[in-house]
N, C-alpha and C positions, 0 to 999 in steps of 0.2 A: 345457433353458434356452432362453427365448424370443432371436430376434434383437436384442432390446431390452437383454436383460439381457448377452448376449453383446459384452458395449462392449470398447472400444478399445484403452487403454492397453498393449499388446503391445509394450515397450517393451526390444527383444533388441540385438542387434549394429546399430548402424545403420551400412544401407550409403550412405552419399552422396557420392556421385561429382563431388565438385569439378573444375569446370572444365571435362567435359566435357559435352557436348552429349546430354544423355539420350534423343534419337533414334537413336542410333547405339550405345550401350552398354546393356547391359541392367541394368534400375533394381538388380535383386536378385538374385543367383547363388549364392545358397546357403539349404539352411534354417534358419531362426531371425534371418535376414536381413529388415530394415525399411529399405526406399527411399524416400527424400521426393521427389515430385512437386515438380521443382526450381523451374518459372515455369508460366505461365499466357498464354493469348491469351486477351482479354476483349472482347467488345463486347454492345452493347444488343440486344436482340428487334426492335426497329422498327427496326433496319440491316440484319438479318440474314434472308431470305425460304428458304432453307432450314432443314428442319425437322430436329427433337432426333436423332434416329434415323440421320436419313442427316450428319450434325456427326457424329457419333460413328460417323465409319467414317473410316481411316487416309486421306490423301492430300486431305483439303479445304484449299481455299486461306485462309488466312486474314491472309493479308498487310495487310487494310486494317483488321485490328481492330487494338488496344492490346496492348502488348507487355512488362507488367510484367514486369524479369526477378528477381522475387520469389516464393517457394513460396505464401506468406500474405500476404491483401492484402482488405479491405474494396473497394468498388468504386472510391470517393475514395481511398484509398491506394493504387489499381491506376494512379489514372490520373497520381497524382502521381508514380509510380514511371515511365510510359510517359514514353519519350523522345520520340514527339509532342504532347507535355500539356505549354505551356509556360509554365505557372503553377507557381509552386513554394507550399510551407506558408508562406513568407514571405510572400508574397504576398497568399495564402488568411485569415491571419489577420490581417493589418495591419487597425488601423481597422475600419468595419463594411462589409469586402469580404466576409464570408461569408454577410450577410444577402442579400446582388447574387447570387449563385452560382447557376447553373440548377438546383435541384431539380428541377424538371419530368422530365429525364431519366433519372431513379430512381423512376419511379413503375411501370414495366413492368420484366418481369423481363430478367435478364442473363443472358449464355452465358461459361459459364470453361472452356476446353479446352486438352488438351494432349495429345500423343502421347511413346510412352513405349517401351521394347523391352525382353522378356522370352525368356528360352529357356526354354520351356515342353518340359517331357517327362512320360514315364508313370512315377507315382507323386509327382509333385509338385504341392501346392497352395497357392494365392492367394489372397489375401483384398486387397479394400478398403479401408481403414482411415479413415475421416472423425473428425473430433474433435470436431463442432460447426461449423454454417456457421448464421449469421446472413442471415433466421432459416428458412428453408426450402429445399428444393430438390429438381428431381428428376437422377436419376441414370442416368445412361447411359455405358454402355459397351461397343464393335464391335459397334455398329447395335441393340443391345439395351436395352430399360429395368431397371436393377439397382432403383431404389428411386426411391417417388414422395414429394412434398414432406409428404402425413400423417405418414412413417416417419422422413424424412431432415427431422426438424425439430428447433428448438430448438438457440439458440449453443451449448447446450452438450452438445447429443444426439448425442453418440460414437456410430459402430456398426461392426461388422467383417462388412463385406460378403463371402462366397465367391464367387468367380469363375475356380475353376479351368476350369468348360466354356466360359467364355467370352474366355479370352484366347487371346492369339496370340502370332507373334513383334513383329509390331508393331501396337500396340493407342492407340484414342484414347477418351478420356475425357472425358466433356461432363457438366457442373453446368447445370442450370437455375435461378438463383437468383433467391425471387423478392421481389419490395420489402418491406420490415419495416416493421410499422405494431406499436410499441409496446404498444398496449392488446388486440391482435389475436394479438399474437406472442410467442414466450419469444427476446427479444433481448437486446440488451446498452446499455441504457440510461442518461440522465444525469441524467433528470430535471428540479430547478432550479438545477444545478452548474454549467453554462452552456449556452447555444443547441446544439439539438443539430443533427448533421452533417447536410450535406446530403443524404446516404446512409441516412441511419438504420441507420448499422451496416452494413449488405444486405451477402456478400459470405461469400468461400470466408477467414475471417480467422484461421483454424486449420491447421496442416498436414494435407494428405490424402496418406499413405503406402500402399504396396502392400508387404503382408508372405508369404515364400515359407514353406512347412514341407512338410515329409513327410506321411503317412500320419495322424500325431497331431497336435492343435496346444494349446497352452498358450493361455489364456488370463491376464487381469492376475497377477503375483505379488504376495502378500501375504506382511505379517510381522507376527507377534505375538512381544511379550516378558511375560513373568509373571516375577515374582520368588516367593523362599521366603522371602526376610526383609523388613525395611523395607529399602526403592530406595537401593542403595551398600552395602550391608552384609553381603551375601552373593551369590549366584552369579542367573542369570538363564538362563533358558529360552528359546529363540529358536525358531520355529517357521514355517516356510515350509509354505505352501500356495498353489495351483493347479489352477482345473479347467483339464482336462483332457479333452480330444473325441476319438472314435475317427474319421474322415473317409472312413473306409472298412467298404464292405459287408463283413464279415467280421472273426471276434475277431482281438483283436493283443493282444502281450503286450510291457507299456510296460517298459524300464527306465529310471528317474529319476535321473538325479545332481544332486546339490546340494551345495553349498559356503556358508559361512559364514568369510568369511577362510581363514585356514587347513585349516579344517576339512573333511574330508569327509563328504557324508549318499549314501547310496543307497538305492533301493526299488523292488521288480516290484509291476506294477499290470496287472490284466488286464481289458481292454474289451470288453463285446460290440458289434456291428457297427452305426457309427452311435451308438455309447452317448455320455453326458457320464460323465463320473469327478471324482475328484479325485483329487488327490495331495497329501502331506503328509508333511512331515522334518521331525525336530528334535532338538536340541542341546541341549547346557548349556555356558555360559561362565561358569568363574571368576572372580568382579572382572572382572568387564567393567567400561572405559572408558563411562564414561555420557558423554551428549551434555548440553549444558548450554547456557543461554542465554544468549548473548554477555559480559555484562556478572557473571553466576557462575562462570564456565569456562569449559572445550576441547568445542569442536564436533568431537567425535568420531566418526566415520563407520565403517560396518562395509560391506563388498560382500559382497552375496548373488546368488547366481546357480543358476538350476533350466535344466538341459536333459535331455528326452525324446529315446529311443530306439527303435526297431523293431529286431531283428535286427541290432545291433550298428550299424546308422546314424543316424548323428542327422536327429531329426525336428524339432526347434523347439528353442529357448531363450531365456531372458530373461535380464535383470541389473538390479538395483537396489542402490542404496543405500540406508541406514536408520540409524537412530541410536538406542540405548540407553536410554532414557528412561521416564519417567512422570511423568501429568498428572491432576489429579484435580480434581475441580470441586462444591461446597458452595454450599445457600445457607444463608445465618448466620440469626440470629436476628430480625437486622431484614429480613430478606428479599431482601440482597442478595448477590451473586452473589463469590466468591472463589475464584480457581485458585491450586493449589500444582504445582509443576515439582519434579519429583524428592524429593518430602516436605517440599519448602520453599515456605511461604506466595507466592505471585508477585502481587504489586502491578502489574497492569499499566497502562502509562505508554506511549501512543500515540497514532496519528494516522492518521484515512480516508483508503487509498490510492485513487488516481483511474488506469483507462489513461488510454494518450494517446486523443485524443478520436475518432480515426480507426482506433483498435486497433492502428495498429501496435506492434511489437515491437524493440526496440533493447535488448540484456542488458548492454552496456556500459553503457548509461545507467541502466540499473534497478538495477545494482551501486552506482552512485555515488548516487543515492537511497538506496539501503539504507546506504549507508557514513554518509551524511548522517544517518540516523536512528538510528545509533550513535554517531556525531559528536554530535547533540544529547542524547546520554541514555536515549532512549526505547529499549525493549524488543519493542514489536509493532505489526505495520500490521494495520488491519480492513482487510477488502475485505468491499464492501457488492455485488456483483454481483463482476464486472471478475474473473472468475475466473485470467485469464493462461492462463501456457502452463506446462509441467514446468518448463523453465528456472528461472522467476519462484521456485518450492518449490527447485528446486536451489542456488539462489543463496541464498535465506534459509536452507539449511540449514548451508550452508558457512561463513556468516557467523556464525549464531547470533540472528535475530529471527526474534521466535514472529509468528503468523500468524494471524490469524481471521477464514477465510473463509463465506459463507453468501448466501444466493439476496440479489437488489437488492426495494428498494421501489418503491411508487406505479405500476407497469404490471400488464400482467400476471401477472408472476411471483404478486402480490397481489390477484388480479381476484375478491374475496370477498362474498359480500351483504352482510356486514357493516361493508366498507371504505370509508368514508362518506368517505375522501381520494381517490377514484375516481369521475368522475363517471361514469353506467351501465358500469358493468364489464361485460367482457365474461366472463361466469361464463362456468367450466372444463366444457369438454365430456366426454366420454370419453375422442377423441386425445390434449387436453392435457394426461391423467393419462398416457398413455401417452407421451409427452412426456416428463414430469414424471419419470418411472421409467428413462427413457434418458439424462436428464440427472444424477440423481443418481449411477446406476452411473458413468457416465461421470466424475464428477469426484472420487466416494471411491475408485476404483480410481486416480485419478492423486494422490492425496492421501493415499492408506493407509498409505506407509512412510515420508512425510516426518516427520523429529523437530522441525520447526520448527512445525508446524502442536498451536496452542494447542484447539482444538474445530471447531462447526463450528453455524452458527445457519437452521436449518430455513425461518426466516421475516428477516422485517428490521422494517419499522415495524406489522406483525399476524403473526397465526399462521396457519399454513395452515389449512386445514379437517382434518377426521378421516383425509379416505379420502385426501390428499394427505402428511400428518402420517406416515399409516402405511405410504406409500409410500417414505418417505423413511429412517424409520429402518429399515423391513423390509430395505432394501438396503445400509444404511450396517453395518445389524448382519451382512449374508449375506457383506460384505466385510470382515467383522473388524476394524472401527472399534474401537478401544479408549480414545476420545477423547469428552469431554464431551458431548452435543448440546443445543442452548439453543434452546427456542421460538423466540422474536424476539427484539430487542434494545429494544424496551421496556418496559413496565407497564401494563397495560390489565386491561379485565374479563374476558378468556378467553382460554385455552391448549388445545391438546392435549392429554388427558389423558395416552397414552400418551410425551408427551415430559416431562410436567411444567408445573409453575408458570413464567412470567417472573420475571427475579428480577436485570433492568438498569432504570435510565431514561432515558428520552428528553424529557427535556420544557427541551430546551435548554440557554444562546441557542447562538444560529447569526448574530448580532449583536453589535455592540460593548456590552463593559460594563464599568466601572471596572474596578481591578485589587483593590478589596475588597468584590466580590460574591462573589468565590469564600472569603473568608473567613467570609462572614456564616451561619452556619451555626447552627442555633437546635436546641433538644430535637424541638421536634415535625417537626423535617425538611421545614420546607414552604418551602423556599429554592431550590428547581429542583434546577439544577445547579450549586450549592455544591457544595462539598470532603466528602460523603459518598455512602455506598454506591458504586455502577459507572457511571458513566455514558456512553454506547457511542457518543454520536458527538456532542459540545460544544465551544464554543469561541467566542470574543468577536468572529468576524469578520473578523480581521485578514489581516493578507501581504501588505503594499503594497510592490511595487518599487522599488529605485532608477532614479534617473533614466538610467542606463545603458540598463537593460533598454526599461524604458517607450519610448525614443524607437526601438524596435524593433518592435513593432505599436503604438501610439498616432501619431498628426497631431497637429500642431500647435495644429488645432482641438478634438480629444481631452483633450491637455495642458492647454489651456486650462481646459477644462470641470473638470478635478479640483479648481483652488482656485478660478475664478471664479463657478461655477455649484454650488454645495455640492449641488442636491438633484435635479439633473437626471439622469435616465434613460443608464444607461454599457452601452455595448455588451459591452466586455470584463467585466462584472462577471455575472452568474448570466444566465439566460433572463428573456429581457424582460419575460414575462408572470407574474415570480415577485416575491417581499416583496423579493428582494433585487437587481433593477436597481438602484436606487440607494445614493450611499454619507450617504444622510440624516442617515442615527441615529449613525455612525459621525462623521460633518463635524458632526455636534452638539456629541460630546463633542470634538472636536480645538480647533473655534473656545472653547467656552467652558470651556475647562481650560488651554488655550495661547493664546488669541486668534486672532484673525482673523487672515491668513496675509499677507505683503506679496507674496508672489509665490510662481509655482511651487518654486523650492527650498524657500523658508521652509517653504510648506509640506510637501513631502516629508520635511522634516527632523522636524518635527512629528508626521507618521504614522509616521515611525520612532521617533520616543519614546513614543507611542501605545500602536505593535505591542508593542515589550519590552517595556512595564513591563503589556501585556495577560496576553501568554502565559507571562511569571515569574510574574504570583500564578496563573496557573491550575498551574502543575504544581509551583509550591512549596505550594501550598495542600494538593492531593491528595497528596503527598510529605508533607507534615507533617502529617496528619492520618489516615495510613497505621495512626497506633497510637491514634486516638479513639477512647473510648467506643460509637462507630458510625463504624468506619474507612472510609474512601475507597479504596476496592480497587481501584477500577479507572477509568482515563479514556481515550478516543479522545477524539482532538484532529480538529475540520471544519477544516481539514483536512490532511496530510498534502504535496498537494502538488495543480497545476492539469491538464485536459483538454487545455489549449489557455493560452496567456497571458492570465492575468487578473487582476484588480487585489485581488483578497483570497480568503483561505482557504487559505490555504497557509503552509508553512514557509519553502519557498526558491522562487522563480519560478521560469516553464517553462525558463528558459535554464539552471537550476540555480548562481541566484546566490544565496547566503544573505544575509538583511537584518534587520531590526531584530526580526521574529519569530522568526528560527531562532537568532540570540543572546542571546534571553530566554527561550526554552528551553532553551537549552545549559544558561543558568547555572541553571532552575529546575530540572533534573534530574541538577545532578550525581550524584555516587555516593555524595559524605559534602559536606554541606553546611549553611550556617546561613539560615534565613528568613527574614522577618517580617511579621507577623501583623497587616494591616492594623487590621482592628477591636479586637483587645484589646492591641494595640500591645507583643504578647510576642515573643517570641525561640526559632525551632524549631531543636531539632538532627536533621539528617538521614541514616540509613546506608540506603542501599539496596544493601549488601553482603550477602555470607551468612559472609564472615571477617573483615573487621576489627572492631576491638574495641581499649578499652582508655582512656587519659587525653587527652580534646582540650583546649585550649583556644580559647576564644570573646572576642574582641574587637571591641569596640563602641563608634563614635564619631559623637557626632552635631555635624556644620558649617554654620555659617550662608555664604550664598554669599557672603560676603566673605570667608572663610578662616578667619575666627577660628572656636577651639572652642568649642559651646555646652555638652556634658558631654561623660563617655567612662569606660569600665570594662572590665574582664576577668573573664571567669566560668571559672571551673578545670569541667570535667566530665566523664563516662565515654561511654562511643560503646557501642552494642550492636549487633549485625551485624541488619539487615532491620527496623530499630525506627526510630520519631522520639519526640521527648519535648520537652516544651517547658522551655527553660533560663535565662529571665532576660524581665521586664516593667521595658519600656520605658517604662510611661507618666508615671510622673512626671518621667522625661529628657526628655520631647517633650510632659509638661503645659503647659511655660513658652513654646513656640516660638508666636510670633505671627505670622511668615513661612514664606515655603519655606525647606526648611533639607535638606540631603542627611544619611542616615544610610551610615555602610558598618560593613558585616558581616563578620571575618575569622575565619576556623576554621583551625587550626595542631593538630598533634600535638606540640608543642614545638620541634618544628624545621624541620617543612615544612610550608610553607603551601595548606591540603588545597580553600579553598573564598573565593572575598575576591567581593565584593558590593555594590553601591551602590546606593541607594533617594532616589528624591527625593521630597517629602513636604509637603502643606500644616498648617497649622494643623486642616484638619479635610479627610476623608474627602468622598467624593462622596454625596449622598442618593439612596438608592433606593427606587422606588415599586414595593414587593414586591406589591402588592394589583392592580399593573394589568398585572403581568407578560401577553405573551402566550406563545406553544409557543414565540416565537424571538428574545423580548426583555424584558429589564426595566428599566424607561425608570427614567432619572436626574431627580427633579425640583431638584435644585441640586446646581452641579458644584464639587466643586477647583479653587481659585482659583490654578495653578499656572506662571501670567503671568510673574512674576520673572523666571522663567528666562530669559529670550527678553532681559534687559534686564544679565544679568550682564557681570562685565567681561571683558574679551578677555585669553585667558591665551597664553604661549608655550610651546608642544611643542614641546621636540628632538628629532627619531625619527634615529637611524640603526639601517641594514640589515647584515646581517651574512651570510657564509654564500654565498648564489650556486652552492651546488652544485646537481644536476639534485633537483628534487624538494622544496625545504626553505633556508627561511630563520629569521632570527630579525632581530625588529625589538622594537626599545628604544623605549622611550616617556618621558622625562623632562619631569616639568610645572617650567618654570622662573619660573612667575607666583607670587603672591601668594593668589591664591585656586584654586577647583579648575578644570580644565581639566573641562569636562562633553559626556558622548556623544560620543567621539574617535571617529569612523569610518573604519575602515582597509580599501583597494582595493587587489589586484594585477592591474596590468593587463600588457599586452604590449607592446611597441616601437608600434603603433600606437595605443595609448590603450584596446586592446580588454580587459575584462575579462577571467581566467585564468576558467574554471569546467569542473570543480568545483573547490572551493580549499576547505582545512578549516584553519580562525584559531584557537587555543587558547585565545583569545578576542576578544573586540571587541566595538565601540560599549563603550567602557567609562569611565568619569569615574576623573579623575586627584585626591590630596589635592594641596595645594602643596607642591612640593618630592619630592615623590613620582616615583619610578623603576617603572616594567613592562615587564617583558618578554614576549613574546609569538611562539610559534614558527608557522610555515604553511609547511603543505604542499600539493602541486598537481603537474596535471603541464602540459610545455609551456612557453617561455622567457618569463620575467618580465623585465620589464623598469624597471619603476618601483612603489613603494608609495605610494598618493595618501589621501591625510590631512587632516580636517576636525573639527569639531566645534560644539557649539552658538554657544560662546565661544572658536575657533579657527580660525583662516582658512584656506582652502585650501591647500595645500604638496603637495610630490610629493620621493619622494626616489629616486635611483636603485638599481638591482641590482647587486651589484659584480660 
């Protein structure tokens, strides 16, 4: 096996030695032990006049360079981390201070060094371990060159360097990293998601580990499960495998132990000198615990663990976890793309995950993102590059969101003659297949036993070429992938043969568009990203912050520019030189569906009626059309979450405060739910369960905004687990309405209230001009005339708060007016006025009937101190925490 194919993920006992000074203790004292390289000294080439070789010998002075005391760090997150760097990300990102920012200084490469201490003896060996550094480097280590920037290339080109004749007891370490140019490089790119860093990634943004072993060393563990019956019905087959390397001139005879929970495996394996082997144990489990996807069950987890012997001493070992599972993947009749999870049809319902724009890493924060996309409904995040770290797969696993990962678009990942969204590409050389081979090993070997991980897509907006294609899956298949693999994530004229047809679309928007485009859905399918087949990465645009957040990177003069200047060029909104600087198309439909805005609140109040009633038709639409004719299997939502603070495409903003988009997802993904169908003015019942079942009822009332009733009905009907079915046409109840008129939606099993809804509604729908659609928009030529609202009467909310224990309250909502109390927006902030985040509301922004009582529970962590309360027709109030 090549040093290519020899990657990384060596993922045994980790030894990391908190707290102390890793000059003085030695990183790794045992074998099968993994030591993280705890910080780094970083400075520039043009500061630095001695050279790579003689850095890389113990005792250099490096007191005037940067001093992140971080393992992982891009060079911008090195310096933000350096305690003489006295700019903070706050700073960085306010206003358009990033555009000011010296790039200049990143255009030569950088030195990342550290010194480390080892007790090296005879018969023990060392390895390297790099995980990817963005996007090249070379390597050095005690005065020697281990690997030049050809080898040591690619964010994501893991490799496990030996270096047992080259260490010592005290050893220094020197990265030459050197600038990343996008269309030049396999980096980690943003594309038009927003301005990218001033760094372009550049940087050690992976852990680099030094791992010990004996005589033998393990290479990644893998696990396969096969069943003998249909997945839950009978017993399951678990299977551990590992090569395995002899490191030594002369045979040895291996003994392997492995475990499976309780279980014991063992096996002699004998080497000749210098050979690769493998090794290989397996089991049977009865009723095995299957691992299941948050919202159908227990994420159930199994520990497997392989360690090798020589002569009764252990020589390496590993440990992973893994999960029970199976995932199977079809394309249907109309050619679109549907996964089943454990023999059950999976509808997946998500949103493109973004890192942070600077790569770093914070797993607290990534948990609470993930909880947030539990919180709203949803099931899976794409990652379109942004591969992460293990943690990111641990954390999804433990939760229960599935995951589909696959290489980014529009650089080089994509650098094809055929990729006419590339101007001259720079076509793949030789190295960059060899690239290309150290990267895939590198992330299916970190990917192979996660149960949360849905496939895995070869390509993103095209297909690779042949001999890239067959690199890909050669390795995916040599590491026992047992998971889907999808060319690209769009539809175009050509695939890979040996992967298959495409069988997603891509053809948007990535713009604002009514909330009944996503219903408009015709036989011949020629509706974009309507509510059928897959669609891998869509969505109307939206995610506008509250005014909280916003006065945290926006000026005054910023703020200005959102209502007074509707079509002018926004720094925080995408890369300047893309469709989407501005919020045009978007301040089209706000002025002429709401009117013109009187000032900055109005109009925020405005984007948040926008946002909800955008992202409820897009995933009640795909929800309810789950059991069409030509079902909706699948949607990624543009997007999931921001880089850097920006003013759309997201669920919850970078501060992770949720707002008028993350609570019209909530309600369009419940679990058991009622819709409605903007264009045929019908009535969806929703289970995206795989157990309930049985008698709901549906209740349905439609109000004119002065309170009186205009009709109202109740539909008796049956629920079926992972089905929708349309239960009741509205349209001669909303034949007669010649104003805006609110419709609300209640779904009850008789005695608990499973799903309650509210819809505001013109006389007539927005017109869209399907004919002049572009890839990222379909322009509205006459909008909803949905002005009224802005002019209704002023209602009185009673809220009181209840509760005040650590963690959880309940707040009451009483509308004591005469008509509805409409889009009540509820805040918990702190004794200072600061917003809690992350905070999860069981619901909100929600319209009140007259006379109508809700209740509403939130949880957080951190001391609340007041709930602050408003609404279209409700005036600001605040009430206290008891």
């Amino acid at each position: 096996m090549s040093r290519q194919k020899y990657t990384v993920l060596l993922s045994g006992l980790i030894a990391s030695i908190a707290g102390v000074d890793g000059r003085s203790c030695s990183i790794v004292s045992a074998p099968g032990q993994v030591g993280e390289i705890p910080k780094w000294d970083v400075q520039s080439t043009s500061k630095v006049t001695t050279e790579p070789l003689a850095l890389a010998q113990p005792g250099v002075d490096t007191s005037s360079w940067h001093h992140p005391n971080v393992p992982r760090c891009t060079l911008m997150a090195c310096l933000l981390a350096s305690p003489d760097f006295k700019q903070t990300d706050a700073d960085l990102f306010y206003s358009d201070n990033l555009e000011h920012f010296d790039r200049d200084q990143f255009r030569v490469p950088w030195y990342y060094r550290n010194e480390f201490v080892l007790k090296p003896l005879a018969g023990q060996h060392y390895f390297l371990q790099t995980n990817g550094i963005t996007s090249k480097a070379d390597v050095f280590l005690n005065g020697k060159k281990v690997a030049d920037k050809v080898l040591q290339s690619g964010a994501y080109g893991g490799h496990s360097y030996e270096i047992t004749d080259i260490v010592n007891r005290t050893n220094a370490l020197v990265f030459k990293v050197y600038p990343t140019n996008y269309f030049q490089d396999f980096g980690v790119g943003f594309v038009d998601w927003n301005p990218q860093p001033p760094d372009n990634g550049t940087g050690v943004w992976r852990d680099v580990t030094i791992k010990q072993t004996g005589p033998v060393a393990l290479g990644p563990l893998r696990v396969t499960t096969t069943f003998d019956k249909p997945v839950g019905q009978g017993s399951a087959v678990v299977t551990l495998k590992a090569t395995i390397r002899n490191l030594e001139n002369k045979v040895v005879t291996v003994d392997a132990d492995g475990s499976v929970g309780s279980i014991k495996l063992t096996k002699s394996v004998t080497l000749q000198p210098l050979a690769l082997g493998e090794v290989m144990l397996q089991t049977t489990i009865e009723k095995p615990n299957l691992w299941w996807p948050a919202t159908w069950g227990a994420q159930n987890l199994y520990t497997a663990q392989l360690s090798v012997s020589v002569d009764k001493t252990l020589s390496d070992r590993t440990e992973r976890q893994f999960g029970i599972r199976q995932v199977t993947h079809q394309i249907n009749a109309h050619n679109d793309s549907i996964f089943s999870v454990n023999g059950r049809p999976f509808q997946v319902l998500g949103a493109g995950y973004s890192s942070d724009m600077l790569l770093r890493w914070d797993s607290a924060r990534f948990e609470s993102q993930m909880r947030y996309v539990l919180d709203m409904g949803m099931n899976t995040v794409r990652l379109e590059g942004k591969l992460e770290h293990p943690e990111f797969y641990d954390i999804t696993d433990r939760l229960g969101v599935m995951v589909m990962p696959g290489w980014e678009c529009c650089d080089k990942w994509e650098a094809w003659s055929y990729n006419d969204n590339i101007e001259s590409p720079a076509v793949w050389s030789d190295a960059d297949y060899a690239t290309a081979n150290a990267s895939i090993y590198h992330e299916a070997a970190t990917l192979q036993t996660h149960p949360s991980v849905l496939m895995y897509f070869v390509g993103s907006d095209f297909w690779p070429d042949d001999r890239a294609a067959a690199i890909y899956v050669g390795a995916l298949k040599a590491l026992d992938w047992q998971l889907p693999i999808v060319p690209y994530a769009a539809r175009k004229d050509g695939y890979p043969a040996i992967v298959g047809p495409p069988s997603m679309k891509m053809d948007g928007p990535y713009d604002w568009v009514p909330p009944n485009y996503w219903w408009d859905v015709t036989p011949s399918s020629d509706r974009l990203g309507a509510a059928f087949g897959f669609g891998s990465e869509l969505g109307p645009g939206v995610g506008t912050p509250e005014l909280s957040s916003l006065r945290r990177f926006l000026s005054a003069a910023d703020l200005d520019d959102l209502w007074r200047r509707p079509n002018t060029s926004l720094w925080h909104m995408s890369a300047q030189d893309s469709s989407f600087a501005t919020r045009e198309i978007y301040n089209l439909g706000l002025y002429g569906r709401y009117g013109a805005p009187t000032g900055l609140e109005d109009y925020l109040l405005k984007a948040q009626l926008m946002d909800y009633e955008a992202t409820r038709a897009e995933y009640e639409a795909y929800s309810a059309l789950w059991s069409a004719e030509r079902p909706a299997t699948g949607l990624v939502y543009w997007m999931l979450n921001g880089a850097w603070p920006n003013l759309h495409w997201s669920l919850f903003d970078y501060y992770l405060h949720p707002a008028g988009a993350y609570f019209g997802t909530k309600v369009g993904s419940r679990i058991e739910h009622v819709a409605y169908d903007y264009v045929k003015k019908g009535v969806y019942l929703i289970n995206h369960s795989i157990d309930r079942s049985g008698a709901r009822m549906v209740e349905w009332e439609v109000m004119g905004l002065d309170g009186k009733s205009v009709a109202k009905g109740t539909v008796a009907t049956t629920t079926v687990p992972n089905g929708s079915k349309s239960v009741a046409d509205l349209s001669k109840a909303l034949g007669v309405v010649k104003d805006v008129v609110f419709l609300r939606l209640v779904l009850s099993d008789g005695e608990t209230v499973l799903s309650r809804n509210v819809y505001w509604l013109g006389p007539t729908v927005d017109t869209l001009d399907w004919e002049n659609s572009s890839w990222y928009h379909t322009p509205v030529s006459k909008f909803a005339d949905l002005s009224a609202l802005m002019k209704m009467r002023s209602a009185a909310v009673l809220t009181t708060v209840s509760g005040g224990g650590s963690g959880g309250l309940k707040v009451v909502l009483e509308n004591k007016a005469a008509g509805p109390a409409f889009f009540v927006r509820l805040d918990l902030v702190d004794s200072a006025g600061e917003d809690i985040n992350p905070v999860f509301w069981s619901d909100n922004y929600v319209t009140l009937w007259p006379g109508e009582k809700m209740e509403l529970d939130v949880s957080y962590s951190g001391k609340a101190a007041k709930v602050q309360f408003s609404g279209t027709n409700v005036a600001k109030a605040e009430v206290a925490v008891p």
